[in-house]
C-alpha positions as CSV (number, residue, x, y, z in Angstrom):
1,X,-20.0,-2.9,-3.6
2,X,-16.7,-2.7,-1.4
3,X,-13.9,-4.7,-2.5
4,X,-10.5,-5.2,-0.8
5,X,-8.0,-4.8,-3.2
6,X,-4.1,-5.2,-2.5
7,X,-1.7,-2.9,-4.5
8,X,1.7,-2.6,-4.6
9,X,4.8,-2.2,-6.7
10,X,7.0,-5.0,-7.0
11,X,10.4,-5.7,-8.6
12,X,10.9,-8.3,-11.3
13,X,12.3,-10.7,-9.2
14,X,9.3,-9.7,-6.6
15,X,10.7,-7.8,-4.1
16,X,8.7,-4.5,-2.4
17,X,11.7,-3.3,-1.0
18,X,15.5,-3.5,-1.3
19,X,18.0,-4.5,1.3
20,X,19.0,-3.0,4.4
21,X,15.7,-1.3,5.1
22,X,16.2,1.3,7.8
23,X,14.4,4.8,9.0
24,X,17.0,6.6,7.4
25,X,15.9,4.7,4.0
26,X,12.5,3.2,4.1
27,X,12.6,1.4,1.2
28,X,15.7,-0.2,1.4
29,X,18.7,-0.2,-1.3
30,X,17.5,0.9,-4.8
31,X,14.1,0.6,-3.5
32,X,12.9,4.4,-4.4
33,X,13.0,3.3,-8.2
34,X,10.2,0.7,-7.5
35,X,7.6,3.7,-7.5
36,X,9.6,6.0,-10.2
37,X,6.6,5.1,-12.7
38,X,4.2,6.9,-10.5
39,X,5.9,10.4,-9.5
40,X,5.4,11.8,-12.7
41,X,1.8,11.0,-13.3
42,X,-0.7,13.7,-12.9
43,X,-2.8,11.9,-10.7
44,X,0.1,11.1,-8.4
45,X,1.0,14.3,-8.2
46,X,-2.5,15.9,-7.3
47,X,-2.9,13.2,-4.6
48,X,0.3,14.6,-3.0
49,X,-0.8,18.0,-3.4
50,X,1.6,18.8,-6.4
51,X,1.1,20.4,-9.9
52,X,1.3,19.1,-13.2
53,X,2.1,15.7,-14.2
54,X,1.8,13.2,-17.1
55,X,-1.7,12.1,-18.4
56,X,-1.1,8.5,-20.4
57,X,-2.7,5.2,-19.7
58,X,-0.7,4.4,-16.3
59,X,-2.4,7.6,-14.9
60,X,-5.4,6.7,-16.1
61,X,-5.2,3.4,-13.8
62,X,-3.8,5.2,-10.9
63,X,-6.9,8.0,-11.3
64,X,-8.9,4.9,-11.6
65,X,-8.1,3.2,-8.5
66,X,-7.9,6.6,-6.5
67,X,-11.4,7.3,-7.6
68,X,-13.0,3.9,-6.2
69,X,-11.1,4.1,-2.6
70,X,-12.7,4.7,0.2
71,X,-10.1,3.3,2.9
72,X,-6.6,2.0,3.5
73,X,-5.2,-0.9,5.5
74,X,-1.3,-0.6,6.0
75,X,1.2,-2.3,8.7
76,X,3.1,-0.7,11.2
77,X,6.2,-0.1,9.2
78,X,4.4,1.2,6.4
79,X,3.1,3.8,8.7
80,X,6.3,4.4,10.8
81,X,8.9,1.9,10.2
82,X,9.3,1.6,14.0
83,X,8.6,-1.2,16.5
84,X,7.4,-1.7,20.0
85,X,5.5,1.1,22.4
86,X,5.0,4.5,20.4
87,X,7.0,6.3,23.1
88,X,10.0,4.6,22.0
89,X,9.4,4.9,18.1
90,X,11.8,7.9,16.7
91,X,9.2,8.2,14.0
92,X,6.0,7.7,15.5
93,X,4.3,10.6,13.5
94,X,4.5,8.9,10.6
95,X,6.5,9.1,7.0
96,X,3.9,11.3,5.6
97,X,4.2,14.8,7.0
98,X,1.8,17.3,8.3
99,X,-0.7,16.4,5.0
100,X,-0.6,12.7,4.2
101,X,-2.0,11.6,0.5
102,X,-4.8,9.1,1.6
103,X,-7.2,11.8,2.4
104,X,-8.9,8.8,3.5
105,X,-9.5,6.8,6.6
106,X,-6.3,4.3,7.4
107,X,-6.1,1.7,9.4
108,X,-2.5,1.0,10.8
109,X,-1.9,-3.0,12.1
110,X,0.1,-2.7,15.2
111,X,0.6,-4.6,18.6
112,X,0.5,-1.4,20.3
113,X,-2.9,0.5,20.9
114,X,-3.1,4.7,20.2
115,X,-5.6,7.2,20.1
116,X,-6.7,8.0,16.5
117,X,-4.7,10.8,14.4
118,X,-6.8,13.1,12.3
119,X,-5.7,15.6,9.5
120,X,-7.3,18.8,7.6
121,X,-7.3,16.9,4.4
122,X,-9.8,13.9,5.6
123,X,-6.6,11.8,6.5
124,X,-7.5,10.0,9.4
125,X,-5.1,6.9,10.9
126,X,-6.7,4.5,13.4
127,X,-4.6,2.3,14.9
128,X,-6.0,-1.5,15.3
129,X,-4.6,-3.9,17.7
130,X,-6.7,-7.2,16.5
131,X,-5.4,-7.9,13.9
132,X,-5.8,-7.9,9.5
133,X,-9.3,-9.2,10.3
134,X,-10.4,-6.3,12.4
135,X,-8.4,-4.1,10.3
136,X,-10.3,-5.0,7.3
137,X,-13.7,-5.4,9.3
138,X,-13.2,-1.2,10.2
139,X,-11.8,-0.1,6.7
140,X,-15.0,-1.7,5.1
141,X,-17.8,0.2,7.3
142,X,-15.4,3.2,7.3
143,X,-15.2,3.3,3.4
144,X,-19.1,3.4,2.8
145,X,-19.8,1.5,-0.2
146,X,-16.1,2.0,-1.8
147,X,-13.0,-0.1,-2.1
148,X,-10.4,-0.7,0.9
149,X,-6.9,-0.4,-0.4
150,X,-4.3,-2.8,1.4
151,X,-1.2,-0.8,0.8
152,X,1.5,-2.7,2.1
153,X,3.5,-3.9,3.6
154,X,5.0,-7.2,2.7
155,X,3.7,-8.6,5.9
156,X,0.0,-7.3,5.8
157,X,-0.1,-8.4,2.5
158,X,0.7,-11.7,3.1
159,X,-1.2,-11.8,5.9
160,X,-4.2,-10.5,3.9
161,X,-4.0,-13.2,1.6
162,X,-3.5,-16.1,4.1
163,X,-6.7,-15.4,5.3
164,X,-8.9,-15.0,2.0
165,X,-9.6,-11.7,2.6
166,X,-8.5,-10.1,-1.0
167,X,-11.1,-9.9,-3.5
168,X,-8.2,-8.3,-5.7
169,X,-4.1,-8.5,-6.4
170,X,-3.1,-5.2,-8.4
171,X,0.5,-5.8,-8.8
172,X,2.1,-3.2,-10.8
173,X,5.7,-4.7,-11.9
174,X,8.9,-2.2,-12.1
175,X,11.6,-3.8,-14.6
176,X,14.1,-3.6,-12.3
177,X,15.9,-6.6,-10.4
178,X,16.7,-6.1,-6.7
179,X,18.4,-9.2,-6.3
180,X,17.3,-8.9,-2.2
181,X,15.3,-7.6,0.2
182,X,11.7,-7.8,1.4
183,X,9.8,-10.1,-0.8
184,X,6.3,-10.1,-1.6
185,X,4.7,-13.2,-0.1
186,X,7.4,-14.6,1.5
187,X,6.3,-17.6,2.7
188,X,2.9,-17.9,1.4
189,X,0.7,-21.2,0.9
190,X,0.5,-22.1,-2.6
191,X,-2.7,-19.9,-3.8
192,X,-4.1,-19.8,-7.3
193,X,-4.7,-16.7,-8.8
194,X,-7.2,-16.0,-11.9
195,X,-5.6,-13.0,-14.3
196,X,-8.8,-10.5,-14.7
197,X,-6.5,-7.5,-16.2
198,X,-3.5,-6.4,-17.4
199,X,-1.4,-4.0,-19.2
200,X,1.7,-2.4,-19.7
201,X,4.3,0.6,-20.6
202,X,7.4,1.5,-20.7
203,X,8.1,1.7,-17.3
204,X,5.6,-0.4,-15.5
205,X,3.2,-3.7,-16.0
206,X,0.0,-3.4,-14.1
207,X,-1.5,-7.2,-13.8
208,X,-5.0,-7.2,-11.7
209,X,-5.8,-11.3,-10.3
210,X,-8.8,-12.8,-8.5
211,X,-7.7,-15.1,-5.6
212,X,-9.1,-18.8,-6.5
């Protein structure tokens, strides 16, 4: 049964990105070392066509949650970090190069309609004008009986959550302090949230909660 799960990094003081967030650096100031837990896991690395890589329990989780998706809903900043018609975005081919890691369908939330983009490696971006709820709606059929990944970002997210449409938070927790940037539901309606899972190393906590 499909589930639509949110997961994202977040700093201790629960930020997703640092400060000054521009195309030149995506994730803002210091914001690279959110995902520093990940790059050196094996499953990470397969996923962006790289060798090696550690095998412990945090890959375990990430091979986990790779294996169960079958879609991703992201915004448009996620996708491009641009705004406004595509023929003005200096980055409107995306962040991810000529072989994106989904290797799944993804739906990008934008304001500005586009003809799907489709990749050798079973990446395929569609581009959805109507909003998280017809995002969400399309990811489901698309990903046949598996999960739908919201990736990010901050704004999706929230958006996500406003509208009861996460069945899942997977928060994986850097212990690092940004001290500013893009926060992680910035703005949100107080919402409870049931822990189902969690763990830890080193360098990251993974906490999993049911919206209530």
């Amino acid at each position: 049964m499909t589930q639509i799960t949110l997961e994202i990094t977040t700093s201790l003081d629960g930020y997703v990105a640092g400060r000054d967030v521009s195309l030149e650096n995506p994730l803002g100031e210091g914001g690279e070392s959110l995902h520093e837990w990940m790059f050196t896991l094996k499953s990470f690395r397969t996923q962006h066509g790289q060798p090696g890589g550690e095998e412990n329990a945090d890959d375990a989780l990430v091979a986990r949650n790779l294996a169960a998706l079958g879609a991703t809903v992201m915004g448009r900043k996620m996708f491009s970090g641009g705004r406004g018609p595509w023929q003005s975005d200096p980055n409107a081919d995306s962040w991810f190069g000529d072989d994106p890691p989904f290797r799944t369908p993804v739906f990008v939330v934008t304001h500005h309609a586009r003809d799907p983009i489709t990749y050798s490696n079973g990446t395929e971006f569609h581009f959805v004008t109507g909003g998280v709820e017809s995002a969400i709606a399309q990811a489901r059929e698309a990903a046949n009986g598996k999960d739908v990944r919201v990736a990010g970002g901050a704004s999706v997210a929230t958006q996500c959550l406003q509208a009861g449409l996460l069945d899942r938070i997977h928060l994986h927790v850097a212990p690092i302090l940004l001290g500013g940037g893009v926060r992680l539901f910035e703005g949100a309606d107080l919402t409870r949230l049931e822990l189902v899972e969690s763990s830890a190393s080193e360098k990251v906590a993974h906490l999993s909660y049911r919206p209530t």
